[in-house]
C-alpha positions in Angstrom: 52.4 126.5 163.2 50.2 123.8 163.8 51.2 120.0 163.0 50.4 118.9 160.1 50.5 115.1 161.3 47.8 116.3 164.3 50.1 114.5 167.0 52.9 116.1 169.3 55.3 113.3 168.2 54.0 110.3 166.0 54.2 106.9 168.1 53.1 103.5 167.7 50.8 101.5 169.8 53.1 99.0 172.0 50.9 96.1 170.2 52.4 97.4 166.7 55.1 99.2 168.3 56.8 95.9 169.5 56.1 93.7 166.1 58.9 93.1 163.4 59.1 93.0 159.9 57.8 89.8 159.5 54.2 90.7 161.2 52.8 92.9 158.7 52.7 93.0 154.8 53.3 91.6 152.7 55.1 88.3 155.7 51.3 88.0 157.3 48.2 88.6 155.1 45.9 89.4 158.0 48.1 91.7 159.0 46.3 95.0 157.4 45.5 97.1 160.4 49.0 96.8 161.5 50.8 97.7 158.6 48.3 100.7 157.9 49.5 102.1 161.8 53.1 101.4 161.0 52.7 103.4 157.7 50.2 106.4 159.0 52.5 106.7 161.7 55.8 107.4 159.0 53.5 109.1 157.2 53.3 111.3 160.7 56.4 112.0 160.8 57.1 113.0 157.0 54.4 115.4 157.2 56.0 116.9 160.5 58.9 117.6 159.2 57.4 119.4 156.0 55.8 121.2 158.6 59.6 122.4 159.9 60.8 122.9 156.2 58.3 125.5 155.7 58.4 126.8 159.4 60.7 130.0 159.0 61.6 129.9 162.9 63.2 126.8 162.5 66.7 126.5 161.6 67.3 124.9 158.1 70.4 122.9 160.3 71.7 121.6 163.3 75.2 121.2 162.2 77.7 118.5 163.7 81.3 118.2 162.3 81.3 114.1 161.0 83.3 112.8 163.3 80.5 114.3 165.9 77.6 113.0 164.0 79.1 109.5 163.7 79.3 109.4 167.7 75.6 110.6 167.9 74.0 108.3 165.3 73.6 104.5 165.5 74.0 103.1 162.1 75.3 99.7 163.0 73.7 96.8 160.8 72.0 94.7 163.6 72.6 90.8 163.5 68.8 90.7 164.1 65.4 92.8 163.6 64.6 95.4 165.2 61.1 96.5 166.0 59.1 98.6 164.5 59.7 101.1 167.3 62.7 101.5 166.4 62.8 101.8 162.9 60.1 104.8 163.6 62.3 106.4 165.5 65.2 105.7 163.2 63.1 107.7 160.7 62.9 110.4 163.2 66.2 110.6 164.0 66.9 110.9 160.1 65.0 113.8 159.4 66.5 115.6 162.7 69.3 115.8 161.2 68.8 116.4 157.6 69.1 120.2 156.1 66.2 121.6 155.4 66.8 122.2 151.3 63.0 123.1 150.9 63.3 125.9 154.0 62.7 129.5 152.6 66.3 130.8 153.4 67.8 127.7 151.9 70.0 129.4 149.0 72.5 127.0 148.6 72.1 124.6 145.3 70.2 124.9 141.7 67.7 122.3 143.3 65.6 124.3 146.3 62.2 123.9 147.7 59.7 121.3 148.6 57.1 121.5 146.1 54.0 119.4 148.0 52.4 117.9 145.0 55.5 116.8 143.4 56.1 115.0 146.5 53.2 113.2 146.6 54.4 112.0 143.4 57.5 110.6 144.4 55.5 109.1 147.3 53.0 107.4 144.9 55.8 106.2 142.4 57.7 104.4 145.8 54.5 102.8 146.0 54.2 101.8 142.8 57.7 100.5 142.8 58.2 99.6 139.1 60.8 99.9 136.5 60.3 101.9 133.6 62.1 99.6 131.0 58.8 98.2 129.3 55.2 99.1 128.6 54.4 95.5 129.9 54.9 96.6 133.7 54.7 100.5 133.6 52.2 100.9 130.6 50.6 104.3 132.5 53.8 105.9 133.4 55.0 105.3 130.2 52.1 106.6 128.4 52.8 110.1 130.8 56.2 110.5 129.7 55.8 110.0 126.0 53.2 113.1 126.6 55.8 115.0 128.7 58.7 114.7 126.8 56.3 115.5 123.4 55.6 118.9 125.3 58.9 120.0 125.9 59.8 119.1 122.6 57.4 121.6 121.4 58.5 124.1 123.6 61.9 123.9 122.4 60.8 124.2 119.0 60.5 121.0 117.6 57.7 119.2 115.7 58.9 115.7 116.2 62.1 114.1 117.5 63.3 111.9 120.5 63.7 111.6 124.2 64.3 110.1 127.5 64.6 110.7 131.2 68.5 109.9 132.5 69.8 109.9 136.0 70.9 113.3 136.0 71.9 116.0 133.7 75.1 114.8 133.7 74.5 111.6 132.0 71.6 113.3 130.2 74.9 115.6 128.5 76.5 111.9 127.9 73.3 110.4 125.8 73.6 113.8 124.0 77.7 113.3 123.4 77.0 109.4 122.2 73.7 110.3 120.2 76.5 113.2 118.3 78.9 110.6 117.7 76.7 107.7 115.9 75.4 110.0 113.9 78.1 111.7 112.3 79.8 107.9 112.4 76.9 105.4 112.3 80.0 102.6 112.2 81.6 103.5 115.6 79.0 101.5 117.0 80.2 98.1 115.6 83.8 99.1 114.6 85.2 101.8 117.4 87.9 103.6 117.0 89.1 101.6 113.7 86.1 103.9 111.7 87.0 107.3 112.6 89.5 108.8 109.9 91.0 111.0 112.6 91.4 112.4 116.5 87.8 113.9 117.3 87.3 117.1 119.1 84.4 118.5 121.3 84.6 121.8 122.2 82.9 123.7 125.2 82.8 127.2 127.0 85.5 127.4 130.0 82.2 128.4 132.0 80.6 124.8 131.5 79.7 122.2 134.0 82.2 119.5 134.6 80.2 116.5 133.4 80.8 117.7 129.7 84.8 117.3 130.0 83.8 114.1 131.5 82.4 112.5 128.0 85.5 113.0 126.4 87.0 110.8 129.3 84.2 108.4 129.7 83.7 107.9 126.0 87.6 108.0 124.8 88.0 111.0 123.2 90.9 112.3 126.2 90.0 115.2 128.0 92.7 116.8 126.0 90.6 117.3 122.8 87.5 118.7 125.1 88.8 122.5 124.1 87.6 124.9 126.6 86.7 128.1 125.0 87.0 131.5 126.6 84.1 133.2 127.6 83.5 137.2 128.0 83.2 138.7 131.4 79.4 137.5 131.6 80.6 133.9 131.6 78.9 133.6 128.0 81.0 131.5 124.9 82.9 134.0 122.6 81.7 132.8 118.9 84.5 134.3 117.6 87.0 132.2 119.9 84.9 128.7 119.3 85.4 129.5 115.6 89.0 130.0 115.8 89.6 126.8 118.1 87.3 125.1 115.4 89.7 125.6 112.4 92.6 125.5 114.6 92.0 121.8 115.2 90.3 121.2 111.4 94.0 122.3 110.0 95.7 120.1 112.2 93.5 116.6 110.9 91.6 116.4 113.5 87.7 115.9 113.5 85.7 118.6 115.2 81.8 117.8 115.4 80.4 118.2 118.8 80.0 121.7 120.7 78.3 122.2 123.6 76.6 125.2 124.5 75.6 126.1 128.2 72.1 128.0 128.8 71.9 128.7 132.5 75.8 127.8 133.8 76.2 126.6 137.6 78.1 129.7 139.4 77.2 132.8 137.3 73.6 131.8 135.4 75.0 133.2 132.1 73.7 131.9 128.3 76.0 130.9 125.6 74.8 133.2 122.3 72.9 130.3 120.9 72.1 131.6 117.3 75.7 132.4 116.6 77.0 129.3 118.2 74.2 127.6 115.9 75.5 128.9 112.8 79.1 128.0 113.2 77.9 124.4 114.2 76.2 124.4 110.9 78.9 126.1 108.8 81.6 123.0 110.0 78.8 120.7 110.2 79.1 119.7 113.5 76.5 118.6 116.5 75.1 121.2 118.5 73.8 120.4 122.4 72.9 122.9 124.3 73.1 122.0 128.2 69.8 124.0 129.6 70.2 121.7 133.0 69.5 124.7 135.2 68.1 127.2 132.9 65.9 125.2 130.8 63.0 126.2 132.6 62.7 130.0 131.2 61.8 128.2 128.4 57.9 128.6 130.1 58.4 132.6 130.5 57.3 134.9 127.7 59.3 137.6 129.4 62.4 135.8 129.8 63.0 133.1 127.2 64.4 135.7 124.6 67.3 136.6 124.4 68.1 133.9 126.7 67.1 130.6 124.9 67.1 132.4 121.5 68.0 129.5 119.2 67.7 126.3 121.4 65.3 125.4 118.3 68.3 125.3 116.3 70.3 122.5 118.2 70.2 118.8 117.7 70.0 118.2 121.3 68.6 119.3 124.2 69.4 118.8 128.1 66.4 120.3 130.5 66.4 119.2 134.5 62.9 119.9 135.9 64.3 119.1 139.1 65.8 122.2 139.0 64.3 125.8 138.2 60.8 124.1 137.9 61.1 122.8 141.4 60.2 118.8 140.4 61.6 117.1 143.2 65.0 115.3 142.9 65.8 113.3 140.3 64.2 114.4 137.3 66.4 115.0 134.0 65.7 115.3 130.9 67.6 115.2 127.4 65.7 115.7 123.9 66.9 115.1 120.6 65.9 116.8 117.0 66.2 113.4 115.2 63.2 111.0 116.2 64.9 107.1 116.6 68.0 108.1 117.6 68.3 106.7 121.1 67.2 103.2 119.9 69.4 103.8 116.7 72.5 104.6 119.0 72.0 102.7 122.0 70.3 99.3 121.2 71.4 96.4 122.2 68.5 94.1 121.1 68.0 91.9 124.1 65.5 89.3 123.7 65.0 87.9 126.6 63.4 91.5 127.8 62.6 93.3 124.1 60.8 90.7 122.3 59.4 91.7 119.1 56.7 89.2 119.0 54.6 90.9 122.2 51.0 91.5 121.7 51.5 95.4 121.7 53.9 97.8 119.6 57.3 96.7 121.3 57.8 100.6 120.5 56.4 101.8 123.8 59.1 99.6 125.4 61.9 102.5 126.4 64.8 100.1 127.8 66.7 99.6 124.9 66.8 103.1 124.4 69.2 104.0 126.9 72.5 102.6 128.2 71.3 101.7 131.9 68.2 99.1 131.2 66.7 99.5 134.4 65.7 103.3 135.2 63.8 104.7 137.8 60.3 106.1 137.4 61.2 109.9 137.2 58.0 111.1 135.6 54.5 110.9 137.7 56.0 113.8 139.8 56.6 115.8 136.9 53.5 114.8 135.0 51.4 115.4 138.3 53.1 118.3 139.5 52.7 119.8 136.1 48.9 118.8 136.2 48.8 120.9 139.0 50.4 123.9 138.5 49.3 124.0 134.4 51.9 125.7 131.8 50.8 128.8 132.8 51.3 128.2 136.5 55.2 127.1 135.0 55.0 130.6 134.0 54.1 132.6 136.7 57.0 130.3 138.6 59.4 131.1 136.0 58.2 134.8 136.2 58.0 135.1 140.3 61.8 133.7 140.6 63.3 136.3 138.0 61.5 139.2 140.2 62.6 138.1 143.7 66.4 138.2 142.1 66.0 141.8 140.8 64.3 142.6 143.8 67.8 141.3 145.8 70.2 143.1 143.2 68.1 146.2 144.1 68.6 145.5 147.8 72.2 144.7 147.5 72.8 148.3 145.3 70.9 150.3 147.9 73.4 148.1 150.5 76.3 149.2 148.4 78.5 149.7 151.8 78.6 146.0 152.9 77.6 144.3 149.4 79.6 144.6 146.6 77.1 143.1 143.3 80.0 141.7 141.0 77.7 141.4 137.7 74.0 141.7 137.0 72.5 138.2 136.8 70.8 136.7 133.5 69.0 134.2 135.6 68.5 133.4 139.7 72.2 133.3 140.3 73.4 136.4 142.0 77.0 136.8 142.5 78.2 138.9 145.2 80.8 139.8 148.5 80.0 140.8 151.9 81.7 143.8 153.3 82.4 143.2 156.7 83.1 146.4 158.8 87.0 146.1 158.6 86.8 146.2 154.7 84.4 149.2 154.5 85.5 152.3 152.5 88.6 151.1 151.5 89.5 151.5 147.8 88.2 148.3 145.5 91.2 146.4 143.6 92.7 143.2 143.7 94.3 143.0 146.8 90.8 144.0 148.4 89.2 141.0 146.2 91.7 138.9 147.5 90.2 139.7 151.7 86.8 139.6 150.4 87.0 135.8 149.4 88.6 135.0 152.7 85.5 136.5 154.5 83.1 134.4 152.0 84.7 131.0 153.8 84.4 132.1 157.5 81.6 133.9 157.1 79.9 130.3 155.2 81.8 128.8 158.6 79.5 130.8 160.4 76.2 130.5 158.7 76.6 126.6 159.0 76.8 126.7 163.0 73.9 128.9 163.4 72.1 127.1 161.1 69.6 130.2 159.9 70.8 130.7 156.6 72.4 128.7 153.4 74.3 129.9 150.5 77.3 128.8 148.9 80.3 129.5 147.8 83.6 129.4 145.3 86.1 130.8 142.8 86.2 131.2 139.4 89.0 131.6 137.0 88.6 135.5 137.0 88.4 136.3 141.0 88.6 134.5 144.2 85.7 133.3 146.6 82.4 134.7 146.2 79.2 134.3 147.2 76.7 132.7 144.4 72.9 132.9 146.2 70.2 131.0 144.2 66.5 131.8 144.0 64.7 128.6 143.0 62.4 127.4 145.7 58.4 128.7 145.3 58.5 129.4 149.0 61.1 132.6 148.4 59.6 136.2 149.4 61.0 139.3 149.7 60.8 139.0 152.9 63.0 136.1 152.9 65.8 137.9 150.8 66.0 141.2 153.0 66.2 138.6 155.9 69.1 136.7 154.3 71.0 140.1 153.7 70.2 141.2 157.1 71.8 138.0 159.0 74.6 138.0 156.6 75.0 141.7 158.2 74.7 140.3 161.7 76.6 136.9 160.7 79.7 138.6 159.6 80.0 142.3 160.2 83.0 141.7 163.0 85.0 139.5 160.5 88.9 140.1 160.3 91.0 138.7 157.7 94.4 139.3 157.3 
């Protein structure tokens, strides 16, 4: 594959090469034709190590144990500058070392791939360097996100409503869990504790990701009165069990009004029943969020939003990361809400010496008293742009193309069925699974067999890391022990990229012996 940066490796002339900081912009204003070598020439390398990321001869990692990568790197703090030399190199030495995450047989995490045009803009919005609190000094970027967020509004199903972009769907699941609780108790906000007339509950699937247990401790509740509630073999929310907890906890004085329903969870990919879970929610009169983090993104398909997402219209609030199945390039969270206001209702705090009232434009396009954080980053041009490039219906076809490749790998894996073992059909990208090394082959499948299956998943993981060809992760759940959890989120996936990963599991592990 030819280089995309057109040089063998990107280096400075010694009349830049040797200058410092303080001999280019923004230190010397004639200092242009430097600065624009120092930059072309990082720009160099970026390019060349997109070339590697999408170069499947390359190894997504080299990997050192830390202690060994500590010795190798030089990450003192110097006393004095360096030159631009070496910070170039510094930049090479970086991205020599970093895991390929966009690399075609990267299957490790929810958040895979390089998509190119979302990158370019994260690479304008570093540029642009701005903080995304008022209109006054991001009026275009927040002009895109009020037409974003409006968009996947509608596609939930709502007409009008509220919205904001959060570090993460973690604390996107916490504005969700603060938005509940000021609006079933408007007075908390001013009074605490003192205007609740009892202990309130939340109450989530046993399936969920952890960040929802952490509201209860973040925001005082106790992570006692999260109630986990048992999900079916699938990993989906039993109604009939969330019901049951529900007037449990109502008979006992306590205040139940938030439940939390997962659409895409982190190991297995499953979907809470959202219309059932819905009507309970209604039938207490409690706050329904649905957590669509990872699988938010079917929302696009018209072959594989229903059953899945069947509902999400119905909830009050909404968490969606495009960073995730859409391939938007890290961070980009999302969280929605049914009731338009809400945020600034909630979270206000009424600054004046940012959010004047008196400003020459509708202080309403300001977004920083909105949220809890004040400063946030500009997570939207490489949404807005990416989604400018790709259209809805490319969004589709994305959607579409990721939900083939993974039946095409549970079809590989059944016509594999002597050294894979597929442990349930996938609702989404996740595919769960154990490798068969020879020594386990043909033997009777029960517990105790379980048991030497998740002991391969860790050495055989141990081995993937060293030769550095393959990714995919690995862990228990509350039903079996290790087991391999392969995702299918990155654009650059083919088929011929998931008979390869099958194969070099095959030639990774099939000596393994475990006791």
């Amino acid at each position: 594959m030819a280089s995309l940066s057109g040089q063998s490796t990107p280096k400075l002339t010694s009349g830049v090469g040797n200058l410092y900081y303080d001999s280019i912009l923004p230190y010397r204003e004639e200092a242009s034709p430097q600065t624009r070598e120092f930059l072309a020439r990082v720009v160099d390398v970026l390019l060349d190590f997109i070339q590697k990321v999408n170069d499947r001869n390359e190894k997504i990692l080299e990997f050192k144990m830390p202690e060994d990568m500590q010795k190798q790197l030089d990450l003192a703090l110097p006393e004095d500058p360096l030159p631009l030399k070496q910070l170039l190199e510094d930049c090479k030495t970086t991205l020599k070392h970093q895991v390929k995450t966009g690399h075609p047989h990267f299957f490790n995490q929810l958040s895979c791939g390089l998509d190119i045009i979302s990158l370019a803009g994260e690479w304008l919005t570093a540029a642009a360097n701005t903080n995304m609190f008022t209109y006054e000094i991001a009026p275009v970027f927040i002009l895109m996100e009020n037409v974003v967020l409006m968009k996947m509004r509608e596609m939930i199903g709502w007409r009008s409503g509220d919205s904001i972009l959060a570090p993460g769907g973690s604390v996107s699941n916490l504005y969700a869990f603060l938005a509940a609780r000021h609006h079933k108790f408007p007075q908390y906000k001013e009074k605490g504790l003192t205007s609740i007339p009892g202990h309130l509950v939340m109450f989530t699937s046993d399936q969920c990701h952890y960040s929802v247990k952490s509201c209860a401790s973040v925001c005082g509740l106790g992570t006692d009165y999260c109630v986990c509630v048992p999900s079916d073999e699938r990993g989906r929310m039993i109604p009939t069990e969330l019901e049951r907890l529900v007037r449990y906890h109502r008979d006992r004085g306590h205040v139940p009004f938030f439940v939390n329903a997962t659409s895409g969870t982190t190991v297995l990919g499953a979907f809470d029943p959202l219309m059932e879970i819905a009507d309970i929610c209604q039938k207490y009169d409690m706050w329904m969020h649905v957590d669509a983090a990872w699988g938010g993104g079917l929302l696009f398909s018209k072959k594989y939003r229903h059953p899945r997402l069947t509902g999400i219209e119905r909830a009050d609030s909404v968490t969606w990361n495009p960073h995730k199945l859409m391939g938007t390039l890290l961070q980009c969270s999302t969280v929605h809400f049914k009731y338009e206001g809400i945020l600034l209702s909630c979270n206000a705090m009424s600054a004046e010496y940012l959010f004047m009232t008196d400003k020459i434009y509708d202080p309403r396009y300001d977004t920083g008293d909105k949220v809890i954080q004040c400063g946030r980053h500009n997570d939207i041009f490489k949404l807005w742009l990416q989604w400018r490039g790709k259209g809805t219906s490319g969004f589709e076809r994305l959607m579409d193309r990721l939900m083939e490749l993974t039946e095409y790998m549970v079809r590989r894996i059944r016509e594999q069925s002597d050294k894979f073992y597929l442990i349930l059909e996938p609702e989404m990208v996740n595919v769960s699974f154990w490798y068969l090394p020879k020594q386990l082959r043909g033997l009777p499948h029960d517990k105790n067999k379980e048991v030497k299956l998740g002991k391969v998943c860790a050495k055989l993981k141990g081995r993937m890391m060293q030769a550095g060809t393959i990714m995919v992760g690995y862990q228990p759940d509350d039903r079996r022990p290790n087991f391999f959890r392969n995702i299918i989120s990155s654009a650059a996936v083919t088929e011929k990229d998931v008979d390869f990963l099958l194969s070099e599991i095959d030639r990774l592990g099939h000596d393994i012996i475990v006791d």
